[in-house]
Residue frames relative to the residue before (quaternion, step in Angstrom):
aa qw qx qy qz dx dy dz
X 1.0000 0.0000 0.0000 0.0000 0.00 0.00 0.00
X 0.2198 -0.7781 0.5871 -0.0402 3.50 -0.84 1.09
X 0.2510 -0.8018 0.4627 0.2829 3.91 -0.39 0.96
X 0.0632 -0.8653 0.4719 0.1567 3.46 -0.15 -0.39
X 0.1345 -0.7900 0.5970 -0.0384 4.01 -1.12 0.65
X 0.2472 -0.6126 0.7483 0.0608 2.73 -1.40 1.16
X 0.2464 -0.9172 0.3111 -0.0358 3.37 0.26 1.81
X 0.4796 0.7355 -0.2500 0.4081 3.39 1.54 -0.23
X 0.8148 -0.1334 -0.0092 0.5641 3.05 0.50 -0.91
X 0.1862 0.7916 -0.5089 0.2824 3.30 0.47 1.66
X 0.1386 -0.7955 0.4649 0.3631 3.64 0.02 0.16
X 0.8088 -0.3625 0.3562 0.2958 2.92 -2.14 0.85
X 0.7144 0.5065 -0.3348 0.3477 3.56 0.29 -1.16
X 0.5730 0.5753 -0.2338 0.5349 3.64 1.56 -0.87
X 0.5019 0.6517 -0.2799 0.4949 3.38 0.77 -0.81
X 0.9011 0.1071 -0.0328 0.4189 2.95 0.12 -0.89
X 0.2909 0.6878 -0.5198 0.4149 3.15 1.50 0.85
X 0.6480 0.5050 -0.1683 0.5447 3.19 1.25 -2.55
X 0.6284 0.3639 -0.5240 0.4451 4.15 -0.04 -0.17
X 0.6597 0.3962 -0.4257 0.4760 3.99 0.04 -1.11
X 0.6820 0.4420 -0.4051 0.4188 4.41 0.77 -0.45
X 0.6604 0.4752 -0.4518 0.3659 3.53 0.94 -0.72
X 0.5791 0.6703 -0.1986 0.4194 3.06 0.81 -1.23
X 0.7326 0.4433 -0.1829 0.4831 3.56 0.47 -1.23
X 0.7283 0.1732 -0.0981 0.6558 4.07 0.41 -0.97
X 0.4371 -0.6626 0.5749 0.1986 3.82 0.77 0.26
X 0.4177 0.5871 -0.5620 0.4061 3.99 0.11 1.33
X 0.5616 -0.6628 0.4381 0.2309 2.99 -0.94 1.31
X 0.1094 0.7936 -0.5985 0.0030 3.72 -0.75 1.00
X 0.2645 -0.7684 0.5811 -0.0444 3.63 -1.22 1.37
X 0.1939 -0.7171 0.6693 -0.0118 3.44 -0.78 1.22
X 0.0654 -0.7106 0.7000 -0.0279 3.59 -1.17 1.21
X 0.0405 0.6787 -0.7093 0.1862 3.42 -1.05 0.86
X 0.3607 -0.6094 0.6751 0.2068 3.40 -1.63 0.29
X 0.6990 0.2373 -0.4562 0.4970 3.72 0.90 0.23
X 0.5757 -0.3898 0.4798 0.5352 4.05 -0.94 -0.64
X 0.4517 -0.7600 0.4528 -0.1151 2.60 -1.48 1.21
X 0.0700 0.8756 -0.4582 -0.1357 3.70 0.97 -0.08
X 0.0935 0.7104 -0.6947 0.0625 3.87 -0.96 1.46
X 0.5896 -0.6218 0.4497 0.2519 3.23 -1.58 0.38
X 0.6638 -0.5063 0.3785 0.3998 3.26 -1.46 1.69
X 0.5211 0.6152 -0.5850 0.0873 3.43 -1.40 1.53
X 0.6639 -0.4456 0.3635 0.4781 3.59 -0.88 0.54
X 0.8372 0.3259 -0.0923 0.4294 3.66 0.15 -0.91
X 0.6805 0.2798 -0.3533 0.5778 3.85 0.84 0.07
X 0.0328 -0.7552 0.6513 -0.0667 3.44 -1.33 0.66
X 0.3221 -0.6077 0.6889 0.2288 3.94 -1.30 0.68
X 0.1263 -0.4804 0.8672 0.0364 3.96 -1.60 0.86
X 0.3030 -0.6167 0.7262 -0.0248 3.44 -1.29 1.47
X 0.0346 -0.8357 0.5404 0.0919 3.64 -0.50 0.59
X 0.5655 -0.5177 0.5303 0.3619 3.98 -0.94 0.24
X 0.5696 -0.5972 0.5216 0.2163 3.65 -0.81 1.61
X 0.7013 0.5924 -0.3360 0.2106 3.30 -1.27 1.24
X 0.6912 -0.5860 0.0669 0.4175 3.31 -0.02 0.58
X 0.8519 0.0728 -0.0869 0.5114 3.25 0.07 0.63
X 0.3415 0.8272 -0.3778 0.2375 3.24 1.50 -0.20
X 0.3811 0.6242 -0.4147 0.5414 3.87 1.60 -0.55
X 0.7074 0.5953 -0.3049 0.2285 3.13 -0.12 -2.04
X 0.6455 0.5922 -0.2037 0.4371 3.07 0.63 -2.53
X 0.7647 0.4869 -0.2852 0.3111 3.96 0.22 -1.34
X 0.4678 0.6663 -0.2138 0.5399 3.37 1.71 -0.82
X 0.7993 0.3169 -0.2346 0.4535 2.76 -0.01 -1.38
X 0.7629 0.5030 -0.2873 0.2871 3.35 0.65 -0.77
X 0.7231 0.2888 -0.3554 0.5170 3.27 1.95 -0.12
X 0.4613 0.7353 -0.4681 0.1652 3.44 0.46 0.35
X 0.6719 -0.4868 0.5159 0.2132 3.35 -1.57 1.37
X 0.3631 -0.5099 0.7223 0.2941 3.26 -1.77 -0.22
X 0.7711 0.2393 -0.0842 0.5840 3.90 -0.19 1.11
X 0.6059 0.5220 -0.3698 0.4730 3.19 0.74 0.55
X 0.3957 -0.7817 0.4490 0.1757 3.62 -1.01 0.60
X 0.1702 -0.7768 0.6060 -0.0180 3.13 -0.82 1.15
X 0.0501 -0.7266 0.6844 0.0334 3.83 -1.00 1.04
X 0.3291 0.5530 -0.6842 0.3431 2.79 -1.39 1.05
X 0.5042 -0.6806 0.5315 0.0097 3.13 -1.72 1.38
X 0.4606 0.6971 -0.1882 0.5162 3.35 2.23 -0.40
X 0.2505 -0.7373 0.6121 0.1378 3.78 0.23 1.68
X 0.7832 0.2750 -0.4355 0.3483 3.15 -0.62 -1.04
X 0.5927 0.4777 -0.4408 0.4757 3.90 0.59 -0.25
X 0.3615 0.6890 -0.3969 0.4869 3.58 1.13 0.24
X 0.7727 0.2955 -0.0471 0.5598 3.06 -0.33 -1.50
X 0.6249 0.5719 -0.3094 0.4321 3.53 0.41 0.04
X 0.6105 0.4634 -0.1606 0.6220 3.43 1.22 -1.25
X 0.6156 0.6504 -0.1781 0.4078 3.48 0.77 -1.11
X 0.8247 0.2737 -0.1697 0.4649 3.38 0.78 -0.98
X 0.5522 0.4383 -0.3652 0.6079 3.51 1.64 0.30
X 0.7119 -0.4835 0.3395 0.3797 3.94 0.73 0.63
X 0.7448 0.4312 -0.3919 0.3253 3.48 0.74 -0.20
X 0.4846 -0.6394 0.5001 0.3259 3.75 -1.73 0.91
X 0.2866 -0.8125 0.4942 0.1165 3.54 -1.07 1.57
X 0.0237 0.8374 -0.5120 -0.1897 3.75 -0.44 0.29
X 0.3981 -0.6089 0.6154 0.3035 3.66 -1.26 0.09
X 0.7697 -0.3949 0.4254 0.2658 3.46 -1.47 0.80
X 0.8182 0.2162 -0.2377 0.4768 3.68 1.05 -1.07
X 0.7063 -0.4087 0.3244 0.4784 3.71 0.86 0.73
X 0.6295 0.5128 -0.4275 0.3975 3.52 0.52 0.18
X 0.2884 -0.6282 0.6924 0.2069 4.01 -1.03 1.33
X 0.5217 -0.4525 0.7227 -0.0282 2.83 -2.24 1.45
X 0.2534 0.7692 -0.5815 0.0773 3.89 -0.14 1.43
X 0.6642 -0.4691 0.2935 0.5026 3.27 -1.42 0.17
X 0.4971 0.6218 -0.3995 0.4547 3.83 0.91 -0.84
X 0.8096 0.2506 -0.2406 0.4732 3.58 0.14 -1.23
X 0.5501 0.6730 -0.4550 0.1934 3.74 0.34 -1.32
X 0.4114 0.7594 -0.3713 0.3408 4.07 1.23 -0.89
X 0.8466 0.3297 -0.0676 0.4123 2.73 0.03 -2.37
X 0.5681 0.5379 -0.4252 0.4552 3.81 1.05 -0.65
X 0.7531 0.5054 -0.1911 0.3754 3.24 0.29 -0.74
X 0.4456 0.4692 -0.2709 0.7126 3.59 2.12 -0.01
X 0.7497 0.3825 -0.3507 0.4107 3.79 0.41 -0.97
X 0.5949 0.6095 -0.3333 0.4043 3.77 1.26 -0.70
X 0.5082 0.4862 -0.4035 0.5853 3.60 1.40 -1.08
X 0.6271 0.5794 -0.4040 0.3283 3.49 -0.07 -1.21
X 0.7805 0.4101 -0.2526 0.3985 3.20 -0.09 -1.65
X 0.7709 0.2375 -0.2307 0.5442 3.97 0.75 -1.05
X 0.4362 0.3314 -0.6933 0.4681 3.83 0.34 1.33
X 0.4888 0.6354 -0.4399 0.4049 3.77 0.67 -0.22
X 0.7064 0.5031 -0.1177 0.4837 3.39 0.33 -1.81
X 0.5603 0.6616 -0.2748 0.4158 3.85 1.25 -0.66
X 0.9111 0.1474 -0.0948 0.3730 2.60 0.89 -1.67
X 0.7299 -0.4292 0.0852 0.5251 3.00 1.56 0.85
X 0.3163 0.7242 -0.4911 0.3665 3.71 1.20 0.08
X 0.1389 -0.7549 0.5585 0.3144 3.35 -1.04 0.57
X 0.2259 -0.8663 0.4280 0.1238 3.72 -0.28 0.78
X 0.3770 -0.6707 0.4700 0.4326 3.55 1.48 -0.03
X 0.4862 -0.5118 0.6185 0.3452 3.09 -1.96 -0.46
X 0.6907 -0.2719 0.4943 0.4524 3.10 -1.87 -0.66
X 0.6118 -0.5004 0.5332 0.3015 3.29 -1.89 1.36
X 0.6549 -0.4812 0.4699 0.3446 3.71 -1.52 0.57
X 0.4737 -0.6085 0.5621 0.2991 3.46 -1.03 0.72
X 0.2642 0.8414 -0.4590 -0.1076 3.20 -0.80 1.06
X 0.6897 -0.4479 0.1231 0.5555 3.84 -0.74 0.14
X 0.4294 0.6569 -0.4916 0.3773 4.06 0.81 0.81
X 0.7596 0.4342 -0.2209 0.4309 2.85 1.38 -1.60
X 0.5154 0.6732 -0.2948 0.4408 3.44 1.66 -0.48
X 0.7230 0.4078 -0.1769 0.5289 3.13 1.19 -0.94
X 0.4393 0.6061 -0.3560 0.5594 3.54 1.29 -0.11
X 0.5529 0.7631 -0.1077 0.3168 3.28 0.70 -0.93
X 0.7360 0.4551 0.0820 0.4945 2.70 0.33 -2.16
X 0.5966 0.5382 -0.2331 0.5477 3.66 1.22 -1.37
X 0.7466 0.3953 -0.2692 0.4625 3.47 0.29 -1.15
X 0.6884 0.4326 -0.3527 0.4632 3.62 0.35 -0.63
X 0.6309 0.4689 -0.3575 0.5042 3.94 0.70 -0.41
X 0.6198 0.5974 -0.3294 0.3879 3.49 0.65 -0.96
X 0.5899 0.4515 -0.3236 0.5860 3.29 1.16 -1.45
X 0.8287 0.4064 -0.2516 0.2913 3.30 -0.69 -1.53
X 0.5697 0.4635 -0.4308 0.5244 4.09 1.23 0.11
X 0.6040 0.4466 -0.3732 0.5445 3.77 1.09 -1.01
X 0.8352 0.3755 -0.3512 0.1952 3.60 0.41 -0.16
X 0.3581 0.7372 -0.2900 0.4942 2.93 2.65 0.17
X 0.5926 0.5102 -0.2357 0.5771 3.11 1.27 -1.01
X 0.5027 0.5737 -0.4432 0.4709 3.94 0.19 -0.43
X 0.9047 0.0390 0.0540 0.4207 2.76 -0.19 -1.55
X 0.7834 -0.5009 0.2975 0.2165 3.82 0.45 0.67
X 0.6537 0.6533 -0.1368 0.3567 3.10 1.51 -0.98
X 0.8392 -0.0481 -0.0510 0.5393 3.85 -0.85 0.90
């Protein structure tokens, strides 16, 4: 199992959720971004610099992802993307990206930016707060014990 990030617009507080996890159960974890990335000196966490540009994060992801592996990022369509190569997406606030649900997000996202088009103001997303962090945290352990169990390991 391999973590992965869409590293851009991840917050910090996550970050450093996934270092204290790589580090702790020893699982390789990879931050992509299109700017540099600064993580701390370890065998098992690492920065992938990507080439400025739209989606160009996305594309690298997608292109390395595992069946079973985890992929953060807040980036539906990079959802459904991860998804159809086998791998389990999460969002930043603790919520899994499934085939069951991934549809309708991906209808509410058109929605929201034909809105934003035509001039609706639609706000943003609620502040990040230490629930969603802690959401978070919950979901990623859950997974990663159900997947200790699977397979025997640590």
């Amino acid at each position: 199992m391999h973590i992965w990030v869409d590293a851009d617009a991840c917050p910090a507080v996550i970050k450093d959720i996934l270092f204290r996890v790589a580090e702790r159960l020893q699982i390789n974890l990879t931050l992509v971004a299109n700017r540099l990335i600064r993580v701390p000196g370890s065998r098992f966490i690492r920065a992938l610099q990507v080439p400025a540009g739209a989606d160009a994060a996305d594309a690298e992801i997608v292109e390395r992802v595992s069946p079973g592996d985890i992929v953060v990022t807040g980036n539906i369509p990079l959802a459904s993307l991860v998804l159809e190569k086998g791998g389990l997406p999460l969002n930043p606030r603790g919520e899994w990206y499934t085939k069951d649900t991934i549809a309708q997000q991906l209808t509410m996202r058109s929605f929201m930016e034909e809105l934003r088009a035509s001039g609706v103001d639609t706000g943003g997303p609620s502040a990040f707060s230490h629930a969603d962090r802690q959401n978070f945290a919950n979901a990623l352990d859950r997974e990663l014990a159900r997947n200790r169990n699977r397979t025997g390991s640590r």
